[in-house]
N, C-alpha and C positions, 0 to 999 in steps of 0.2 A: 522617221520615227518608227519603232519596233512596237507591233501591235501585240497584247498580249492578251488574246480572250478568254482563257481558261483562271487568270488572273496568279499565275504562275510565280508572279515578283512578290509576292506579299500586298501587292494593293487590294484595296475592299473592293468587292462588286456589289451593288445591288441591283436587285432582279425586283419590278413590281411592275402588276396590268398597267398602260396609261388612258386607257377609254373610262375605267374604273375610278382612276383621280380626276378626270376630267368632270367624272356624271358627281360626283360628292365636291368636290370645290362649286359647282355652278347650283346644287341642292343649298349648299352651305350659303352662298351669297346671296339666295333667294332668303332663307331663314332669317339671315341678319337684315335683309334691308326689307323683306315685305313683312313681316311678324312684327316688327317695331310700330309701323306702320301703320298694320290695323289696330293693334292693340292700345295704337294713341287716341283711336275714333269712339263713336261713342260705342256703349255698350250697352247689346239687348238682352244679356245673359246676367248678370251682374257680377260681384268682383268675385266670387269661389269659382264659377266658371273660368274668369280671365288668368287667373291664377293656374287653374287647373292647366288651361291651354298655354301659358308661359313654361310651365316645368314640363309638359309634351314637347313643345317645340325643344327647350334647350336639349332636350333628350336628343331630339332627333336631332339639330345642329351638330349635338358631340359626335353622332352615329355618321356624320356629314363629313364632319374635321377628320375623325380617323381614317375614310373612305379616301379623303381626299388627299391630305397630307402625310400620313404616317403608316398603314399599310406596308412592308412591302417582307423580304427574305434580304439579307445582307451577309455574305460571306465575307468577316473582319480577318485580322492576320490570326487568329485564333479561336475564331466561333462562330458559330452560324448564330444572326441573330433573325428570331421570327418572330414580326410585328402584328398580330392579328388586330381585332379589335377588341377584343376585351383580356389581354396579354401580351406583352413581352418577353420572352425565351429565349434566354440567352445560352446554345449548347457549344459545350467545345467539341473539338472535331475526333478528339480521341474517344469520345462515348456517343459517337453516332454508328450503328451497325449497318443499315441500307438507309438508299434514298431513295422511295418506290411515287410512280403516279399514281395518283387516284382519277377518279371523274370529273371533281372539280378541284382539284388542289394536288399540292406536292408534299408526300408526307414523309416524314424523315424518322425512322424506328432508329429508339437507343438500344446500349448495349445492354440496359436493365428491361426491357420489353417492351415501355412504352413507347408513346407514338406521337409527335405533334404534327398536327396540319399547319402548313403555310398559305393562309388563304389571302394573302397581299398581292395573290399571282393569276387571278382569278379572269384577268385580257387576255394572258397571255397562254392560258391553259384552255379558255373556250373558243378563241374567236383564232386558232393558229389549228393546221392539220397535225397528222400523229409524230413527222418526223421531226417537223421543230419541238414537237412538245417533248419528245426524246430525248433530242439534242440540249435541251433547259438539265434535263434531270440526268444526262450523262456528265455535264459540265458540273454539277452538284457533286457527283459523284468523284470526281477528278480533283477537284478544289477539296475535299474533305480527306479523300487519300494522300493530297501529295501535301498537305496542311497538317497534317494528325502528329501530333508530339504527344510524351506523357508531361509536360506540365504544361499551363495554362489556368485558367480562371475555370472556378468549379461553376456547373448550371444553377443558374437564377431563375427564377419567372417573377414576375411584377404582376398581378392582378389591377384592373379597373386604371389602365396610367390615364394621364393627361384629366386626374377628376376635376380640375379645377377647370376645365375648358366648359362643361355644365353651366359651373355655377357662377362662371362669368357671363355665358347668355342669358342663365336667368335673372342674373342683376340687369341688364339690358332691357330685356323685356317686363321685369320688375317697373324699371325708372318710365318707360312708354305708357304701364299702367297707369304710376304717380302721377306722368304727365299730365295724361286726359281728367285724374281725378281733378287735379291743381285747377286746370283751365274749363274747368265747368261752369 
């Protein structure tokens, strides 16, 4: 089988930290199974508190989910696509002008001046020395030049995705309130 790591054939790569989905998946499981929990037992605050602490939590759940599932940099057959958490950025490859390291992230400058950070990459850019981290952004760099055509799908961004992931916890943690009210 012919390895192709620069992703040469047209296959997607994606690039995302995994210590970083590890710590938001096991945050995330903690929200869903102990926040249910308490907020079934009784209550010393009364219900605007419980409320208040259910739409904190589902907050921090979604801030959880995207950490832990969705996060990441993906080089499609035609676009770079950058998963942050509160965006989606979908660039084709012909309006990317560099692809530069920063501190904590991998930022990709268009050909109109702006700038987006890829911060789905945030293992793999702290916890590696400077040659891997090179070698990340040299392989960015390669896959965007040897990808660049003039047609393709124009840049999108998505603002706030996955909103319904919220306001699914907070029905959750909503019905754990209901519960405890019921069974008083």
């Amino acid at each position: 089988m012919r390895v192709d790591p620069m992703g040469r054939s047209g296959r997607d790569r994606v690039f995302y930290g995994i210590a970083d989905r590890w710590i938001g998946r096991l945050l995330l499981l903690f929200v869903v199974v102990a926040v249910p929990r308490e907020l079934s037992g009784p209550s010393l605050a009364g219900i605007p508190f419980d409320v208040a602490a259910a739409a904190f939590f589902a907050v921090m759940g979604w801030i959880c989910f995207r950490m832990g599932f969705r996060t990441r940099l993906a080089a499609r057959r035609d676009h770079f696509e950058v998963v942050n958490l509160l965006a989606v950025e979908r660039i084709p490859y012909r309006e990317v002008a560099a692809v530069h390291l920063d501190q904590l992230s991998v930022r990709i400058t268009l050909t109109s001046g702006e700038r987006v950070r890829a911060w789905g990459l945030s293992d793999s850019l702290l916890n590696t020395g400077g040659s891997e981290r090179q070698n990340l952004v040299d392989r960015l760099r390669v896959i965007a030049a040897e990808r660049r055509t003039e047609e393709g799908p124009r840049r999108t961004r998505s603002r706030f995705p996955d909103w319904w992931a919220p306001l699914a916890l907070f029905a959750i943690f909503s019905g754990a309130i209901v519960l405890r009210l019921l069974t008083r």
